[in-house]
C-alpha positions as CSV (number, residue, x, y, z in Angstrom):
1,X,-3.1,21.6,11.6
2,X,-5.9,22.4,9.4
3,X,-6.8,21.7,5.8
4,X,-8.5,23.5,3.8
5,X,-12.8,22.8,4.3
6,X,-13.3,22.4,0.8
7,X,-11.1,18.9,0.6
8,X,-12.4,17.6,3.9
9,X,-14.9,14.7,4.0
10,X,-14.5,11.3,2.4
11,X,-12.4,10.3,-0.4
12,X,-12.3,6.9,-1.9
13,X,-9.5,4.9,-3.3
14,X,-10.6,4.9,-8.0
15,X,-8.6,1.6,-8.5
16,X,-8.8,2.0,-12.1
17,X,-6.0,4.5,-11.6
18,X,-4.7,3.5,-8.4
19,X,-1.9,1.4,-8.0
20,X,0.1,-0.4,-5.1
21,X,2.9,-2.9,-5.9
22,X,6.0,-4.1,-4.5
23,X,9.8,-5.0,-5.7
24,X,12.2,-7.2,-4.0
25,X,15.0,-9.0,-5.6
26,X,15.1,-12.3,-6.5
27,X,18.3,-14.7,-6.4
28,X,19.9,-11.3,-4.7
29,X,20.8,-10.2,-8.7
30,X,17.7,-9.4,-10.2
31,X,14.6,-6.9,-9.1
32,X,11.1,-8.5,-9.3
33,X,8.0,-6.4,-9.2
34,X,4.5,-6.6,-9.0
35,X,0.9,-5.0,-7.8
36,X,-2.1,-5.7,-6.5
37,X,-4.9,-5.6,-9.1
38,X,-7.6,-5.4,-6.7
39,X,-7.6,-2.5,-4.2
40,X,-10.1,-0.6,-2.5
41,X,-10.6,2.0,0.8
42,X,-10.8,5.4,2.0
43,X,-10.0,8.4,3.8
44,X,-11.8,10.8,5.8
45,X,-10.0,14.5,6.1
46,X,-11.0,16.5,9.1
47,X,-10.7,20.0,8.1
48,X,-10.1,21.3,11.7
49,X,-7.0,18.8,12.5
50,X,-5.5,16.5,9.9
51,X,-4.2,14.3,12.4
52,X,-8.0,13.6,13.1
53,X,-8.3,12.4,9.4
54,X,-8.4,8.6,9.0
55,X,-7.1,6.1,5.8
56,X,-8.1,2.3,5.4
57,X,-6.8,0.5,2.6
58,X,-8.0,-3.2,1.7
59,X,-6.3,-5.1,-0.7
60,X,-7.0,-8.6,-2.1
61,X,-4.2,-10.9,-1.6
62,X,-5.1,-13.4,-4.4
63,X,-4.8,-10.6,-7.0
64,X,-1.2,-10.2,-6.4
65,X,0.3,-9.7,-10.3
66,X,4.1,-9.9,-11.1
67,X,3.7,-12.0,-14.9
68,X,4.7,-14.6,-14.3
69,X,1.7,-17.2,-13.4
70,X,3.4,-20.0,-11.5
71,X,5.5,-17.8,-9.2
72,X,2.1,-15.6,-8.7
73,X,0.5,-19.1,-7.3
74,X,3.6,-19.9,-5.6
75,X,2.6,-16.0,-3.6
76,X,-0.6,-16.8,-3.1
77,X,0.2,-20.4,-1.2
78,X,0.8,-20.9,2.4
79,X,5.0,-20.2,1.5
80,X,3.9,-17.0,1.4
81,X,0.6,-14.6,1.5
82,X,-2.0,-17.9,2.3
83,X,-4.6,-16.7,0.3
84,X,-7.1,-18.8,1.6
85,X,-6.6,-18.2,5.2
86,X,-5.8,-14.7,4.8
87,X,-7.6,-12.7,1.7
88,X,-7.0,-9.2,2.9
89,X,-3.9,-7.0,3.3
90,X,-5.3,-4.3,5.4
91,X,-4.0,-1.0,6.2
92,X,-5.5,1.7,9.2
93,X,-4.2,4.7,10.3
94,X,-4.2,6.0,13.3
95,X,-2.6,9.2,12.5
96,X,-1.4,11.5,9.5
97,X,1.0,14.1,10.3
98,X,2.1,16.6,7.4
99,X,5.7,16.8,7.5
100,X,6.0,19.5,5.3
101,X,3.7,21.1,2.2
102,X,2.2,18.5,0.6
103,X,4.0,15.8,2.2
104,X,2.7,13.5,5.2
105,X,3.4,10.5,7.3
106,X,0.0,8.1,7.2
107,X,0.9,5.9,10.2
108,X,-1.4,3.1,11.2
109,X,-1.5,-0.7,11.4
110,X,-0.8,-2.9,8.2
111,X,-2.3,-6.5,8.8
112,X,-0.7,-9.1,7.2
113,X,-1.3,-12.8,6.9
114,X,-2.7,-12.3,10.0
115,X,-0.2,-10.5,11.8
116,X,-0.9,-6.6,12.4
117,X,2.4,-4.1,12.7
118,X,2.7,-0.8,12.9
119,X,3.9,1.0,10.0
120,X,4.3,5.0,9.1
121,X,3.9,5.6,5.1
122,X,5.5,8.9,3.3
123,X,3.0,10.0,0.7
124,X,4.2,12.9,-1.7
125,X,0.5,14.9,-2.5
126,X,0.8,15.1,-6.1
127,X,-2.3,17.6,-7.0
128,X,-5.7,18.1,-6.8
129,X,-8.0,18.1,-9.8
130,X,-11.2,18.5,-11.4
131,X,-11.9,16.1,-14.2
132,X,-13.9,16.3,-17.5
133,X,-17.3,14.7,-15.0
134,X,-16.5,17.6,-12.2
135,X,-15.1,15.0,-9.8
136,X,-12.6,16.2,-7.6
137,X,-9.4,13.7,-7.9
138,X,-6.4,13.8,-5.6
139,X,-3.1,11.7,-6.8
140,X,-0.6,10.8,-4.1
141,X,3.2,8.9,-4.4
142,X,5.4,7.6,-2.0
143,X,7.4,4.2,-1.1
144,X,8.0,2.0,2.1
145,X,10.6,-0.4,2.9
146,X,9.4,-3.4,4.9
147,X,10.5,-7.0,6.2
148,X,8.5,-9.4,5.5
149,X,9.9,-11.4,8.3
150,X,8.0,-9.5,10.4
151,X,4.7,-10.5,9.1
152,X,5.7,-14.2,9.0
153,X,6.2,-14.3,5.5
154,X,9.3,-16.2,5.6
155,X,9.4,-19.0,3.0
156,X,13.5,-18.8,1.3
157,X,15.7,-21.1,-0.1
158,X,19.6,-20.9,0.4
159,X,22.3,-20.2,-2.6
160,X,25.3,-21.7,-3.3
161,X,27.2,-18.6,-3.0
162,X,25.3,-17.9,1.1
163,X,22.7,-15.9,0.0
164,X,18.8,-16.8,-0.3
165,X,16.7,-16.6,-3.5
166,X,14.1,-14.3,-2.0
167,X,15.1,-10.7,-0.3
168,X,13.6,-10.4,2.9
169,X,13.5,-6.7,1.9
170,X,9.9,-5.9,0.0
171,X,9.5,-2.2,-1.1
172,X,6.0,-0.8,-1.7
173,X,5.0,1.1,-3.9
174,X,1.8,3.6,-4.1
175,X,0.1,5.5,-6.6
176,X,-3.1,6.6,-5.5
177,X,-5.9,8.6,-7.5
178,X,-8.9,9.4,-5.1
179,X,-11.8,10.5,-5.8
180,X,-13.8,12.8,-3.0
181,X,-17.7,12.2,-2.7
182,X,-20.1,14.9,-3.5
């Protein structure tokens, strides 16, 4: 499929209005959330086939941001993200399929304390828009279920009542504002 020539080229992540976070719950009654406050990347459309078109996404595990500053260090330690031994979250695509108008599938590799997966990410095209300085801007949603099992992430501690005090079950969460370059 196509897209129109005028939004092909690159486009790169503005992290001032970008945002990706996560929510999971925490002693299996209450929702935690929190973001990233340092992300960066890209992606390059092919007008003549989408699928062509590429995304990377790096994001800096130590800026991980939920409030509260001794569980945030307690993420960024080897119980969890390692920081030190692993300072990026990346994401690359391999493909993007558009499901339906303005709605695609970004599937790619998402690297994760050192283990890559695959993973396919639903993103909801929100518009495209000129702003006040003439840049062109594109805003995209969407969310993404994950285990963090499966990127070794597995730090828990048991409950009385048989559960654990972390869910194993992480949503993300993205918000992207992209900016193309002239």
């Amino acid at each position: 499929m196509a897209i129109d020539p005028q939004y092909a080229g690159k486009w790169n992540i503005d992290p001032a209005h970008s945002r990706i976070g996560f929510s999971t719950r925490h002693a299996m009654v209450a929702r935690v959330r929190g973001a990233f406050n340092e992300v960066s990347g890209e992606a390059n459309l092919n007008a003549e086939a989408i699928d062509q078109s590429t995304v990377r996404v790096v994001i800096q595990a130590a800026s991980i941001d939920t409030r509260q500053g001794d569980r945030d260090n307690h993420l960024r330690s080897p119980d969890f993200l390692d920081v030190e031994q692993f300072p990026e979250i990346v994401f690359e695509s391999n493909s993007i399929d558009e499901i339906s108008d303005n709605n695609y599938i970004v599937a790619g590799q998402l690297t994760i304390h050192g283990i890559s997966r695959p993973v396919s990410v639903p993103l909801e095209l929100i518009g495209i828009e000129s702003d006040p300085s003439g840049a062109v801007r594109a805003g995209l949603e969407g969310t993404r279920r994950i285990d963090r099992q499966d990127w070794g992430v597995s730090w828990n501690t048991p409950l009385d009542s048989g559960g654990v005090l972390v869910s194993d079950k992480i949503t993300l969460e993205f918000e992207l504002s992209l900016v193309k370059e002239q």
